[in-house]
N, C-alpha and C positions, 0 to 999 in steps of 0.2 A: 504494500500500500504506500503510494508517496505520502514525502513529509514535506509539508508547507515550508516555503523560505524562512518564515520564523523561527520555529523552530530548529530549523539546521544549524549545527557547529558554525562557530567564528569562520574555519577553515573554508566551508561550503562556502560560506558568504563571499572570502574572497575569487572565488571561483566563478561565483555568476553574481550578478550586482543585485544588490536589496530589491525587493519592488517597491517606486516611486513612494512618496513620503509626503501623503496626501492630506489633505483638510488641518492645515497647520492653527488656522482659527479655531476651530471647533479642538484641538489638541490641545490649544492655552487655556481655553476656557476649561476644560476639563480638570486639567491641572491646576488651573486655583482655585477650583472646587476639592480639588483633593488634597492640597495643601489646608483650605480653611475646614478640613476635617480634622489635622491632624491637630489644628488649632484648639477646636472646641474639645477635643479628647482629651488634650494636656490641659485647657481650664479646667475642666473636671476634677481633674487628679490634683491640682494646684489649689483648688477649693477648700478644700478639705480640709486644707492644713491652715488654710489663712480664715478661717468660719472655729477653728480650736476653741479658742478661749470661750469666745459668749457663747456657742453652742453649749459648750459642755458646761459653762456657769450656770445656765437655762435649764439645763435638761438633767441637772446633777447627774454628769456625769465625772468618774475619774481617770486615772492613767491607764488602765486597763479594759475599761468600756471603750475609750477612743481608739486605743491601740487594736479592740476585736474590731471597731469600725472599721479601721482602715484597712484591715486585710479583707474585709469581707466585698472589696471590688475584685478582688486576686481568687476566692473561690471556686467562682468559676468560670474565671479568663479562659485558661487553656481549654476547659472542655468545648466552649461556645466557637475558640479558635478554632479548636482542629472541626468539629463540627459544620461549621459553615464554611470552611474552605473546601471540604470534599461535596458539601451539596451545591458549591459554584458551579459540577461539575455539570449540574442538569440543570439548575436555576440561573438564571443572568447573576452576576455579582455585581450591577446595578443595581437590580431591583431589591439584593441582600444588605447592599450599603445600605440602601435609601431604609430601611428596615430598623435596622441599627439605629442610624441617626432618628428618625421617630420615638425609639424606646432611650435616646438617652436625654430628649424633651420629656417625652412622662415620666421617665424612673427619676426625675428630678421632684418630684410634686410631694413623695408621702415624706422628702423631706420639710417640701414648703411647709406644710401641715402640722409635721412630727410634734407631738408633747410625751412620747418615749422614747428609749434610745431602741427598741424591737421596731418603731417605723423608721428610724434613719437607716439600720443595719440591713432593711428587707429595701430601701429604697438604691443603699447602694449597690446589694446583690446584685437588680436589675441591669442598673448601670454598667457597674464590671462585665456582666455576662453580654453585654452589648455593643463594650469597646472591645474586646479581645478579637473578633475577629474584621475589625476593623481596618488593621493594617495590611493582611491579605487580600480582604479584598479593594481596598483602595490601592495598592502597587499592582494588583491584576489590572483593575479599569485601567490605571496611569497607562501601563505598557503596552494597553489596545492600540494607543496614539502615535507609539513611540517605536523603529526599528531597533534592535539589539545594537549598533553602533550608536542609540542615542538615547540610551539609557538612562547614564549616569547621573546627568545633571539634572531630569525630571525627578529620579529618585534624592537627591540631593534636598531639591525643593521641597518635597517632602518630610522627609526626615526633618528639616529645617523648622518646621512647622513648630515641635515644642520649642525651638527657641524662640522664634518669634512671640509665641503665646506669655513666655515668661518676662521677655524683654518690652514687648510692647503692650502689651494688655492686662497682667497680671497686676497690673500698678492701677492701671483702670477699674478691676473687679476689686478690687481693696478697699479704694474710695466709695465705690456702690455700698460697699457691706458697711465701712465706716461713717456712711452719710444714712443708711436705710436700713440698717440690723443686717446681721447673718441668713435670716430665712434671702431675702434680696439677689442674695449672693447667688441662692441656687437658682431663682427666677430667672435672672439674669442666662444663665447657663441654658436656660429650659429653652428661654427664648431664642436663645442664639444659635441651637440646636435645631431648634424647628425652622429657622430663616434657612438652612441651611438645605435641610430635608426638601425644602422647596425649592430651595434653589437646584439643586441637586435632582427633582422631578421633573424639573425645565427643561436642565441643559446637561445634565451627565447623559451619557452615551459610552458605547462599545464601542473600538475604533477598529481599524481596518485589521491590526497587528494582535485582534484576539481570537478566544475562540465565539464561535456563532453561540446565541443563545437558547439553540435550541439542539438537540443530535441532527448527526447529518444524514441524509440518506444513505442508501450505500454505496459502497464506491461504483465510480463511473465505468462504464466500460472502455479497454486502449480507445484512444482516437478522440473521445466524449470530449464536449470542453468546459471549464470549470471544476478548480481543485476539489477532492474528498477530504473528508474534517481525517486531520492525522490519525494512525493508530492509537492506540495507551500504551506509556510506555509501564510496566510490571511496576506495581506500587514495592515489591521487595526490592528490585533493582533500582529504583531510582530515590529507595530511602536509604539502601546500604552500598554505598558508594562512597572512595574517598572525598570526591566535591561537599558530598552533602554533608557526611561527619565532618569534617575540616571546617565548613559554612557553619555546625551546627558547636561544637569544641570553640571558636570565635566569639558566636553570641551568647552563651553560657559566657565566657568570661568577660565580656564586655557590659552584661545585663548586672553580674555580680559587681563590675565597677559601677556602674550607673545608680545601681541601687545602694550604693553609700555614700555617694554622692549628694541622692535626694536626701537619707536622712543626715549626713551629718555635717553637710561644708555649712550651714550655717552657724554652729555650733562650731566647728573650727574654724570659722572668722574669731568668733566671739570669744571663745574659751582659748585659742592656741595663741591667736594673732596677737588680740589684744583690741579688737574691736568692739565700739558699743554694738550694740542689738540691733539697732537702726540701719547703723551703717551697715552689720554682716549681713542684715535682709538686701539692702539696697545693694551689694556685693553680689548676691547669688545669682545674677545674671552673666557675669562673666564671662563663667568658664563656658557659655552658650556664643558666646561671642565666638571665643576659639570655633567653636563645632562648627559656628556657621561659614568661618574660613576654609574651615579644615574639607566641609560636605562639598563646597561648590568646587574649591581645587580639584580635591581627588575625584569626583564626578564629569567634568572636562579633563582632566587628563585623561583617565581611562576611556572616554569616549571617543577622547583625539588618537589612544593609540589604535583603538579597536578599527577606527575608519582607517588610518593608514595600511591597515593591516597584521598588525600585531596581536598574536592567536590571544583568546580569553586568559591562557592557561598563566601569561607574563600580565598580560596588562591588566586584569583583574587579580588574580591570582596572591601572583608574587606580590605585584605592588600593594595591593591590597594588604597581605601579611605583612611587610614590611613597617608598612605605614601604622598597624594595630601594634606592630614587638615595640618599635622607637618610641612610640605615644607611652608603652607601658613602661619602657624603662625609664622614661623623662619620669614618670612619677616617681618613682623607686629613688631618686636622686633626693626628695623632699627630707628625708633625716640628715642628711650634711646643709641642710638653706637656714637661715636663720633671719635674712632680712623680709618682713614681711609681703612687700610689693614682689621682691622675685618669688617667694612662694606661692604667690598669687596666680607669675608668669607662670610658673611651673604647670600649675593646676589648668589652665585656662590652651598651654601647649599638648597637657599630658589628656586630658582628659578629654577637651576637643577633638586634636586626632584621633583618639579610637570614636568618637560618635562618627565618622566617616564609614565606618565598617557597612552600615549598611547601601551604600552605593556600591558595594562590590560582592555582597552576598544576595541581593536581590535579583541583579541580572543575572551573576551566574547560576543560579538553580533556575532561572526562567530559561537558560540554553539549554537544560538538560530535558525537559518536559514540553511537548507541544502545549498549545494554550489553554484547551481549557481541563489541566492540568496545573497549570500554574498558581490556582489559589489554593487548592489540597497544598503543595510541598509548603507554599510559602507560610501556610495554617501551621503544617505540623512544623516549622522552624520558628515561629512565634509562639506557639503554644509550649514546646518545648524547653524554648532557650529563654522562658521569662521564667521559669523556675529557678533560677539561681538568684532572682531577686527577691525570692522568700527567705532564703538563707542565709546569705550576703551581709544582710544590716546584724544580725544575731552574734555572727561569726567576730564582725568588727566589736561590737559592743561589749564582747569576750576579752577582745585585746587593749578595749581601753580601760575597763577595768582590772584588768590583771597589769596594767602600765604604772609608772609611777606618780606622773604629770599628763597632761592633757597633751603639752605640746609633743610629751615623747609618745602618748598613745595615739594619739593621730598619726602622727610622721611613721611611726611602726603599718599603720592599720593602710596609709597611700603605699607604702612600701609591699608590701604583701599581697596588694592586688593588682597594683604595678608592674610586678612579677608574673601575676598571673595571666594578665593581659599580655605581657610579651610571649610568655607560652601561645596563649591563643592564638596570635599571630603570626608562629613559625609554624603551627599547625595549620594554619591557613595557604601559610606561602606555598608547601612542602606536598600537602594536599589534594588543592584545588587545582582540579583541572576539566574544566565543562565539556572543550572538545571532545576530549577521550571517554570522557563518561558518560555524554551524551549520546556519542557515536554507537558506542556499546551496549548502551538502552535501546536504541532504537533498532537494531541488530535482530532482538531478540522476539519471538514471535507474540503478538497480540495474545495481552489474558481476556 
């Protein structure tokens, strides 16, 4: 059975040229619908923490109630991920976005309401099981628009999205909550949720570079004209593969750095640096700063080498790995820094570069899968690799207390995953290679 040009190896690609790279309007528009997705997802998660205080003065709650709340978005992330990445395979993953962002308007409400902490816990439930598969299927939509050489820097935009949300907005929904109460906060979210959903009912679309939303007939007979929807490639082979564990070894360690990041660079402004509280909140946009440098570079570069020519296996691959070990060991350097602004540097180099990861794990597992395939893998690599950010903040919170000082439990706790992060990334380098493993999926006879 032929395989569509998207689908084919980097190598293929240079062999016969993309097909044209059409409806470039309707591709942007797409794309800032799916960046102002990833917007509202990270307000969500952002809410939560900055709604702390009066909610839980309100609702007596303590350390413990809020700490069950906040995992209870993470419940059941992963299952809703893998869940609706493999039903993109028969339902549009349009019509599963647009699904999504509806239920992260209403799962906002039983908290508008909440006078227990049992309705904020059941309202965040909603929520979580809402976003999880959200990034799947928004990087499948993105890539309908997008050939394999011009990947990167859509994904980029993407990924970009929580920093935007934290740098440009979160300073917005602050003042809402400190001008109109905590309930405001989620309002605020519900509504910007459902502009969204609508917006998104408008003008999101399938683009030419996916799969159809419906099964394809069967194939054509020699001579017929118009492509048949690609084989499948064996869900065992295309999840036990070196690309994929290597994709999948990366974002475990990179979710385990992120996740102590979220919980603890404000506290290590405050307690390590020597910052008021003020300033380490106005600080924590930072090191998003870095990421946003970090996504657009490495997303134009790899996309510049892919069109020259240069197989997935180096321009994604390697450079990708690369770029994940340096990030990690730039952190690892923080127990020798002592002046506070370069520990800042540090943080904002070390931790930026690895947010780049996802513009080189995204595309390459979409070479290895024909389309509509592509939300199933990139489900089960979300679903998966956000499990080390249950673990991740526990493990640190082990090592500052077992430290002597704050400054030396922090610097220990960036060191250790800094470390680990560079692992992830020779793992990566070492790894990843779509070509070959694509080629080899595709090989193998239809399950």
């Amino acid at each position: 059975m032929p395989v569509s040009d998207d689908a084919a190896p980097a190598t293929e690609g240079r062999a016969k040229a993309a097909p044209p790279w059409t409806g470039r309007g309707r591709a942007v528009t797409v794309t800032v619908l799916v960046v102002a997705s990833a917007v509202v997802v990270f307000l969500d998660k952002v809410l939560l923490g900055l709604v702390a205080t009066p909610m839980s003065d309100e609702l007596h709650l303590d350390a413990a109630d809020f700490g069950t709340l906040a995992s209870a978005s993470y419940v059941l992330f992963g299952v809703t991920c893998l869940a609706a990445g493999f039903t993109a395979q028969r339902v549009s993953p349009r019509l599963l976005l647009m699904v999504c962002g509806l239920l992260w308007a209403v799962g906002q409400l039983p908290a508008v309401f909440a006078v227990t902490g049992g309705m904020l816990y059941g309202s965040r439930l909603l929520v979580g099981a809402a976003e999880g598969p959200a990034s799947p299927l928004a990087v499948t939509s993105l890539y309908s628009w997008y050939p394999n050489e011009r990947r990167g820097v859509p994904t980029a935009w993407y990924t970009s999205g929580a920093a935007i949300a934290k740098i440009a907005l979160a300073p917005v929904l602050t003042l809402v909550i400190v001008t109109f109460g905590w309930r405001a906060g989620f309002v605020t979210v519900s509504v910007l949720a459902l502009v969204w959903s609508l917006g998104w009912l408008a003008a999101g679309r399938i683009g030419p570079y996916g799969a159809p939303s419906r099964p394809a007939p069967a194939p054509a007979p020699a001579g017929a004209h118009g492509p048949a929807r690609p084989a499948s490639v064996p869900w065992r082979t295309a999840l036990v593969n070196r690309t994929f564990l290597g994709c999948l070894i990366a974002q475990l360690t990179q979710s385990a750095l992120a996740a102590v990041i979220f919980t603890w660079l404000p506290s290590y402004f405050h307690h390590a640096l020597g910052y008021s509280e003020l300033t380490a909140g106005s600080l924590l946009g930072l090191p998003s700063v870095g990421g946003i440098v970090a996504l657009f570079t490495a997303g134009f570069t790899a996309d510049r080498l892919v069109r020259r020519g240069v197989g997935s296996r180096r321009a994604r691959g390697v450079l990708g790995g690369s770029v994940l070990s340096c990030a990690g060991l730039v952190l690892t350097l923080l127990p020798w820094i002592q002046h506070p602004i370069v520990s800042i540097g540090i943080l904002m180099l070390g931790y930026g570069g690895s947010v780049s990861l996802n513009t080189f794990t995204n595309p390459v597992l979409a070479e290895i899968v024909p389309p509509h395939q592509r939300s199933a893998i990139l489900g089960v690599l979300n679903g998966l690799g956000v499990s080390a950010g249950a673990v991740s903040p526990i493990v640190s919170g082990m090592l500052l207390d077992a430290s002597d000082t704050p400054q030396q439990g922090y610097t220990l706790t960036f060191f250790c995953f800094g470390a680990l992060v560079a692992f992830g990334g020779l793992c990566f380098a070492l790894m990843v290679d779509p070509e070959r493993d694509g080629r080899y999926a595709r090989s193998l006879p239809t399950p």
